[in-house]
Structure formats: structure tokens, C-alpha cells
N, C-alpha and C positions, 0 to 999 in steps of 0.2 A: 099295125105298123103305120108309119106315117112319111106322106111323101110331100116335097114342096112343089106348090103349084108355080102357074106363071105369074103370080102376083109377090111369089116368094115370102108366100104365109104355108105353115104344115096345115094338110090335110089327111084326111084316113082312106088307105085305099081300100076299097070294099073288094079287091082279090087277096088282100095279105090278113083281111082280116082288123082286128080294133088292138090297141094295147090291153085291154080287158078282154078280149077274147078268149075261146078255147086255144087259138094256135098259140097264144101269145103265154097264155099259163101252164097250157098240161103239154103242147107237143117242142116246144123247143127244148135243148139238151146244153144247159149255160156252162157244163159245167168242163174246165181243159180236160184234166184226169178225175177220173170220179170215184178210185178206188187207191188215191194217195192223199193222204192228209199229214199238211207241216205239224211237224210238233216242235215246241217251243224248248224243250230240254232235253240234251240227251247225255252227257256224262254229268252226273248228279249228287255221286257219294264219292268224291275222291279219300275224305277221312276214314271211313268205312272199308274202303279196295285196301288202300297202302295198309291199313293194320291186319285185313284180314291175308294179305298177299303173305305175311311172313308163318299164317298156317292157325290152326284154332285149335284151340286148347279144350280139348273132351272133357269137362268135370262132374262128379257123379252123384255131386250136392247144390243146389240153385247158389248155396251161400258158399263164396273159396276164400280162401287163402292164399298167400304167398310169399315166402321168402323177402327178404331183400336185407343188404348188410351195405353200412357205411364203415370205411376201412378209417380208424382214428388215428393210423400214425400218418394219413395226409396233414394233419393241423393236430399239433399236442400240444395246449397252453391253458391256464390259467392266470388270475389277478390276484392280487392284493387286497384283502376286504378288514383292511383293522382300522377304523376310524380313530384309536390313541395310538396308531403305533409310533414307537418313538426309534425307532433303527438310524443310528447315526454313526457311521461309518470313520467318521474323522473326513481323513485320505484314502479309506478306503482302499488300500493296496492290495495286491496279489495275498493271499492270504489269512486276510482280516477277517472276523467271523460277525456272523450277524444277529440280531436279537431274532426269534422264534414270532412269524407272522402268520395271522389267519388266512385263508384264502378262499375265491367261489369263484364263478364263471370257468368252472373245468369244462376241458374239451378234448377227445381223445385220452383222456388217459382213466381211471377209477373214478368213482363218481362223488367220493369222497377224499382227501390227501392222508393216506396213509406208507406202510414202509417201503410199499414198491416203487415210491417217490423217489426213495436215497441214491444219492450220487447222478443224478439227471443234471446237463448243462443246460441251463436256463436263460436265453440272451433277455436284457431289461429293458423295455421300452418305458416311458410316462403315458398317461393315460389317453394321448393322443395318437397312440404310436409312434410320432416323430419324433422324440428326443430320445438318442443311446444312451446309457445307464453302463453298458457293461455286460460282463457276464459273471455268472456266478455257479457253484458246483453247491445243489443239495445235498445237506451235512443227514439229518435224520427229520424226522417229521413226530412230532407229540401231541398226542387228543387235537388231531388236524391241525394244529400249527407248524410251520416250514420254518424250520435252519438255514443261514445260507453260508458262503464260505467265497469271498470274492475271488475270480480270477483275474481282475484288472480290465482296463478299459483300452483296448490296443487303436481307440480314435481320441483320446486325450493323451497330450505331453509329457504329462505322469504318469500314464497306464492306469489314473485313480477312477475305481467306482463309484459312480454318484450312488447318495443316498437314496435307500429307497422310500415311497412315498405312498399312500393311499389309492387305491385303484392303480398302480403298475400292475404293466402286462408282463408277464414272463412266457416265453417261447420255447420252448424245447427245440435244442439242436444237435442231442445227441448226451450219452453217457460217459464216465471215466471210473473205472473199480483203481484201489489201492492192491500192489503183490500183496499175492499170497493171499487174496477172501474168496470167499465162497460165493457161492453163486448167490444172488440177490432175489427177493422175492417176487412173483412174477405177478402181470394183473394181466387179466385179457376181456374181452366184449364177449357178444354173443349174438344172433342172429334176432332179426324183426320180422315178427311175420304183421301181414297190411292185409285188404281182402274188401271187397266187393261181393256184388248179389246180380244175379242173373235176371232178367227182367222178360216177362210174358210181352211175343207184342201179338196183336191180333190182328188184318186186316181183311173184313170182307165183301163178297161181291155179289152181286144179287139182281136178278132179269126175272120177268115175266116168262111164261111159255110161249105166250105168243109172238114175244122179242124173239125170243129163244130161235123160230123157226122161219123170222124174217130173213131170207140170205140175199136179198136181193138188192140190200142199202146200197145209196152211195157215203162215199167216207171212206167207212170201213164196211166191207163185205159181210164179218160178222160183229156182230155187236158182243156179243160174248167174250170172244176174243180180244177185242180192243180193250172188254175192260177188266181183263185179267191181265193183261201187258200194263196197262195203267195203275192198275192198286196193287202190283209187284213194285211200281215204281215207287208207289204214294208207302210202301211199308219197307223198304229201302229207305228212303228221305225218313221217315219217323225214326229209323235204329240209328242215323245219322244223326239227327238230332240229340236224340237220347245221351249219345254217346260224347257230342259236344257241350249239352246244355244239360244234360240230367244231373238230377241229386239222389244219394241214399241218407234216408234221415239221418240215421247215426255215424255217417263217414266211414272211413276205409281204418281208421286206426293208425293213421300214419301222427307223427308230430303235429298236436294241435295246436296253433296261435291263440286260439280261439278260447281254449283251455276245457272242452266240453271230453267227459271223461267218458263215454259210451265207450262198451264192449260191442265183440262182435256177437255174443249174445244177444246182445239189446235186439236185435235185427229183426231177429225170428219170436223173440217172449213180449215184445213190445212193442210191432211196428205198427207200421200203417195199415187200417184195414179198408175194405171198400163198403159201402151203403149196407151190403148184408156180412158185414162181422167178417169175410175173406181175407185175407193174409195180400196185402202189396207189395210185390218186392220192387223195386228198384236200384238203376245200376246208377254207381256214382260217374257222371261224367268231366271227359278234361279239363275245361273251363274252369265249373266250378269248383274242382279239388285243388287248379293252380291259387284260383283267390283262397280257397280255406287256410290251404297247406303251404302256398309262398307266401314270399316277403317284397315290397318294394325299395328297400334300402340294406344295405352293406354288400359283402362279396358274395351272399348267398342271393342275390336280388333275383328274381325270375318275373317278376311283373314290371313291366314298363310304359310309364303315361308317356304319348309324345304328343305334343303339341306343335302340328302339321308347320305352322309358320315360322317356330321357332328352331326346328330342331337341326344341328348339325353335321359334319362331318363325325368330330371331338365324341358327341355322344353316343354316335352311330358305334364307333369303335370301343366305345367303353362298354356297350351293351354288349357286343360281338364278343370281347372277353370275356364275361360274363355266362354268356351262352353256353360259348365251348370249352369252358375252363374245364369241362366232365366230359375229355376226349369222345366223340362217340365212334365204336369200333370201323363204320364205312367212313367217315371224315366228314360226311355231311350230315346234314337236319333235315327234319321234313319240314314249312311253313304253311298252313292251311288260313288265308287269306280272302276276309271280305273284297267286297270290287274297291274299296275305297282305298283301304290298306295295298292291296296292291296296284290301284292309282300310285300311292303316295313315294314306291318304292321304284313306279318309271320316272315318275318329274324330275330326271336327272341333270338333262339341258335344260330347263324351262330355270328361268330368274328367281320366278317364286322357288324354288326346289333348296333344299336344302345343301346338294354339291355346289351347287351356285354361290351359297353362302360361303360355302369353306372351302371353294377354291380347289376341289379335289372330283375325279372324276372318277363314280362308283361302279364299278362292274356286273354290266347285268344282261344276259344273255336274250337273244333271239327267243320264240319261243319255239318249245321241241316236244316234241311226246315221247314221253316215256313207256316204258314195258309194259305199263299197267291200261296203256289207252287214253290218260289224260296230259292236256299241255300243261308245261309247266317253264318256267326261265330259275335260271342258277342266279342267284345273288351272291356274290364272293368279298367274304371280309376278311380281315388281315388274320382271322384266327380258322377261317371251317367256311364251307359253302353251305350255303340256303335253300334247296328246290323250293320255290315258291308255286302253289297250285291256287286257285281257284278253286274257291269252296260254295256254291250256289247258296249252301244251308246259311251263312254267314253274310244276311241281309240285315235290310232293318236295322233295329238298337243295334248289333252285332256288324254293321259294313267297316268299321274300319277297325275291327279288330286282326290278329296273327296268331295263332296257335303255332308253334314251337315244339317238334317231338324228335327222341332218339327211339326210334321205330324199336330199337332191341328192347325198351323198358314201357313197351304198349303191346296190347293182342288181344283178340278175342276168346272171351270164354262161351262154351258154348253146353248144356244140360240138355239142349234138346234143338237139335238140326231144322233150319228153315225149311221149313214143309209146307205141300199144297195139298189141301184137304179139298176134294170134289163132292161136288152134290151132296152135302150136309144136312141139309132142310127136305126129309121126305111124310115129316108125319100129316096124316088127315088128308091125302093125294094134292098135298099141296102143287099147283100149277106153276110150277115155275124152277129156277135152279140157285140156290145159292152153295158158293165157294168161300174159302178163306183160305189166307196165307197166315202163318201162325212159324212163333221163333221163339226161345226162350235161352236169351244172347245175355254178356253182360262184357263189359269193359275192364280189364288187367290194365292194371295201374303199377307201376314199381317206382321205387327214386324220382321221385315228381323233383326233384333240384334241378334234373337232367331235359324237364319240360322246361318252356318262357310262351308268356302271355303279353300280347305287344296291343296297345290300346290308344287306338291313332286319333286325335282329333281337328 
């Protein structure tokens, strides 16, 4: 130790000893608490809690399936596909019949046009959808080409149907039979099954014996212990990730964009194997099934670029319709959000902010914790609320993304229960203790239309 003399220069007092001394290295005790150490993260898998909170799903094969069915009498339309047609109506009046037109772009209804077509009211759009045409009653349908039978145009002066024209949209808005027919022939869907693969994780832990029998640390008291609480954490954060960022080579089987035709055979006769010939499974996660399996333009959109500087009130709302057009049965969403993303979602008084632009003030709550343990604030758009969370996993490349869920069309599948396997490592009187944590989890996926992927920049 050092003390100032009368010249008010330090010197060493030869009672307290030198700063290289023994008092000075082995007998003082620097330390406030010696047996609490900060940690830097403590709720970590919010994506992981909320899907596991609605219960797991026991399955009795690594590779599942699952249901899922899109209901086609939400949207029932086709187009016009005759590059000669030559359908010319005159005046097209109530009752004027139409020359026999080819047609594609079915939706909702058989997957080709045949007689369960007949007598369907058809409203007529141009290929833009804004211009009315009319409507018309399907007469009969011949080696896939459509009849039609105008019922007049009740937004023109004459009630006259415009011609129809190459790529018109036809819309289905309902049926009309003639007395006295018989019942009409009927078409129906059928159910899709989709499916994922259960995924091995492994995390282990491993000390010395002579660690092992150290209790007298500071820090942590036992060393053991601290790093079994630690690599519970570190194999949590992996099944997180996995679940945000993972891929299964051959996909889930849902609508491919992509056009890549793999079964769910392919999984298991063709996958991925490891350095010695073993079988890899892996689980497809959210992220990348939203870019496989979404779209970033029309009503089906689920992917959205913003561009932080530009973006408005106008777009904010078109997206919100968008979102919630697939009612979800609690009214709200879940949002699993980088720091930057949900940055971008407080800037609401700030000039730069995008409310600022457009002059409207967005609603976004305090924050509050939820049942699950983590804070979260409500985002509220004119269509459904947003629980916005903090997602830690969701650095890096990934800060200013949103993950988007209807928690009822996500879940955990689970083959084999997160277990903690002790003292593992005994042969040859090895000295020391290794543990591991071991899961073999995989991610339920359904109606990915009902997910949105928001990509902030």
C-alpha cells in the first residue's frame, strides 16, 4: 500500500506492506459478493415458450405429418385463356348467349372446367380487375370450354354486357338451377397433409474430477452446476434457432414456388447423412419455409421489405390487412422481433418515424409481461393486435427482421422428451464427469398463409 508523504509524493509503508506484496495479492478479499455472478441473459427463447406453452405434440415417428385444408369456396374464380376467342356479344343483353371459351387460372372450384361448372353466376372483370363486364349464368361446359348466357350489366344504362375478352376474370358469386332439374353434379377438394422431421439436438458438459471437487470457488460455488444451468441455456437457444432459421432438405410438402417436387419419402431414402453414412434429420424452420412457401406481392403477400425511411402510415395498413385477412381465433398475432425491428415499431414520435410521415398516431402500448414470463408491448392495427416480443435469437443478419404467427397453426413435435442424461463418460476410470442434454424436437408447421415475415431495413 502506499501512502503520501510531506512532500506529497506516494511512498510504501513498510506496515501495510508493498503493492506486490503477500497482503496485497493473497490476503485481501476484492471481491463485494463472491458467490453471485451478473449474467448477461435471462429470458432467451421467447419463440420456443409461446409455441411450446399451447402443449407438444407426442409423435411416434421422427418424420410426421399433418393435415391442413384450405376451404375454396372463400375465393371461386377463374380466367379466360383463348388467345382467338372471338365472343362478341353485339349488346350483349340479358339473355344473349356466348360462343364456348377456354379457360385456366382455376381457383376454388375442380381443377379442370367441367359439368359441375353449369349454371354458376359468374361477375366479369378485364384483366385488371377494375373494369365491370357484367355478369353472366354458365350454360354447359364442352372438352373444357365454357358457355356463357349474359344476365346484363346492372352498372351500364342499357343493362348491356361487355364483350368478353382474353384473360377476363370471372368470379363466382353464387348459382341459379332452372324448375323442375335435377340436382347438378357436384365437385369437392380433399384434404393436404404437409410434415416435417424431428431433429437430434445434443448438448454436452464436461469437468475434470478435480474441478469436480473444487467447492470453495468464487463465482459460482460449484462449478458443475453453473455449467449445467449454462448449456441448458446454450441447447435451449440452439432448439430456438433451429426452429427460426433451420431447413429440412426436401421441405414440408406444402405449395412449392419454387417448383421442387420432393416427397416426403425423399426424407428418409435420400437425406442428408453425416461423415459416417448416419441419417440427418432436420426440422424445417419458420423463417425459411415463410421465404420457400410465401409470396411478396398480391392478396396472398406474407413477405414484406420495408424500407425504414420510407415506409408509411398507407403501407403499414395494407400490410395489417394482409396479416389478418386469416381471422386468427384469439384476435391477435404473435411478432418475434430483432432489436432493430422493434426499434423501428417505437419511432412513433420521432420526425424520422414513419407516423410522422403520415400524420397518424400508431398505438403501442407500455411494456407488460405476459403469462409466459416475457415483456412484450401490443401493436394495434385497424385489422387485429400484434404482441410484439423480443427475440434475442434475432441478431445479427436477422436484427431487423418480424416473424409473424397464429400460435394455433405452430407447435411442437416432440419423439423423444428433453432429457438430462448424467455421468455418461465412465469407461477406462475416466477422472472426471461428463453430462449432456439431448432432445429430439421438431417444428409443426400448418397454413403458412396465416404466418408474415416483415424485413426491416
Amino acid at each position: 500500500m502506499s501512502v503520501k508523504n510531506s512532500a506529497g509524493t506516494l511512498t510504501t509503508s513498510a506496515g501495510l506492506g508493498t503493492q506486490a506484496g503477500f497482503l496485497f495479492t493473497d490476503r485481501r478479499d476484492v471481491y463485494l459478493r463472491p458467490n453471485l455472478t451478473k449474467e448477461l441473459w435471462t429470458t432467451i427463447t421467447p419463440f420456443v415458450t409461446t409455441v411450446s406453452s399451447r402443449g407438444v405434440t407426442k409423435v411416434n415417428d421422427p418424420d410426421f405429418k399433418t393435415f391442413e385444408h384450405r376451404s375454396g369456396w372463400i375465393k371461386q374464380e377463374f380466367v379466360i385463356n383463348d388467345g382467338t376467342l372471338t365472343v362478341n356479344y353485339d349488346t350483349f343483353i340479358p339473355g344473349d348467349l356466348a360462343t364456348a371459351a377456354a379457360i385456366d387460372g382455376i381457383v376454388g372450384l375442380n381443377s379442370s372446367a367441367d359439368s359441375s361448372y353449369a349454371n354458376l353466376i359468374v361477375e366479369v372483370y378485364d384483366t385488371t380487375r377494375t373494369t365491370y363486364k357484367g355478369l353472366s349464368l354458365i350454360m354447359s361446359v364442352s372438352s373444357g370450354a365454357v358457355s356463357f348466357k349474359s344476365l346484363g350489366n346492372p352498372r351500364s344504362a342499357t343493362n348491356a354486357h361487355a364483350a368478353f375478352a382474353n384473360n377476363d376474370v370471372c368470379i363466382v358469386v353464387g348459382n341459379a338451377f332452372g324448375e323442375g332439374t335435377e340436382a347438378p353434379d357436384a365437385f369437392a377438394d380433399d384434404l393436404e397433409a404437409v410434415y416435417n422431421s424431428c431433429q437430434i439436438f445434443k448438448t454436452p458438459i464436461e469437468i475434470t474430477g478435480t474441478l469436480l471437487e473444487m467447492t470453495k470457488l468464487r463465482g459460482y460455488s460449484n462449478e458443475l452446476m453453473r455449467l449445467r444451468a449454462e448449456k441448458l441455456k446454450e441447447h435451449k437457444m440452439q432448439k430456438e434457432r433451429a426452429f427460426l432459421f433451420g431447413t429440412r432438405s426436401h421441405g414440408t410438402g406444402m405449395t412449392d414456388l419454387a417448383g421442387d417436387n420432393a416427397t416426403f419419402a425423399d426424407s428418409f431414402s435420400g437425406g442428408v447423412t453425416d461423415a459416417d453414412g448416419n441419417l440427418v434429420r432436420t426440422t424445417m424452420g419458420i423463417i425459411p419455409t415463410i421465404y420457400r412457401y410465401g409470396t411478396t406481392t398480391g392478396d396472398q403477400q406474407n413477405i414484406f421489405s420495408i424500407v425504414s425511411t420510407e415506409y408509411d402510415y398507407s403501407q403499414f395498413v395494407d400490410a395489417a390487412e394482409k396479416i389478418f385477412q386469416y381471422v386468427p381465433a384469439s384476435g391477435s398475432k404473435k411478432a418475434f422481433c430483432g432489436m432493430k425491428a422493434m426499434s423501428f415499431w417505437s419511432k412513433l414520435s420521432n420526425d424520422s418515424g414513419f407516423a410522422a410521415r403520415s400524420g397518424w398516431n400508431i398505438q403501442l402500448s407500455d411494456w407488460q409481461t405476459n403469462k409466459l414470463g416475457f415483456n412484450i408491448k401490443y401493436l394495434e392495427t385497424p385489422h387485429g393486435i400484434l404482441e410484439l416480443a423480443y427475440a434475442p435469437a434475432l441478431r445479427g443478419q436477422y436484427n431487423g427482421y418480424m416473424v409473424v404467427v397464429d400460435d394455433a397453426n405452430v407447435g411442437i413435435a416432440q419423439f423423444r422428451p428433453q432429457m438430462f442424461q448424467a455421468n455418461i463418460k465412465t469407461d477406462n476410470g475416466y477422472d472426471g464427469v461428463k453430462d449432456q442434454y439431448m432432445s429430439d424436437e421438431g417444428l409443426i408447421l400448418n397454413l403458412i398463409e396465416s404466418a408474415s415475415l416483415f424485413i426491416i431495413s
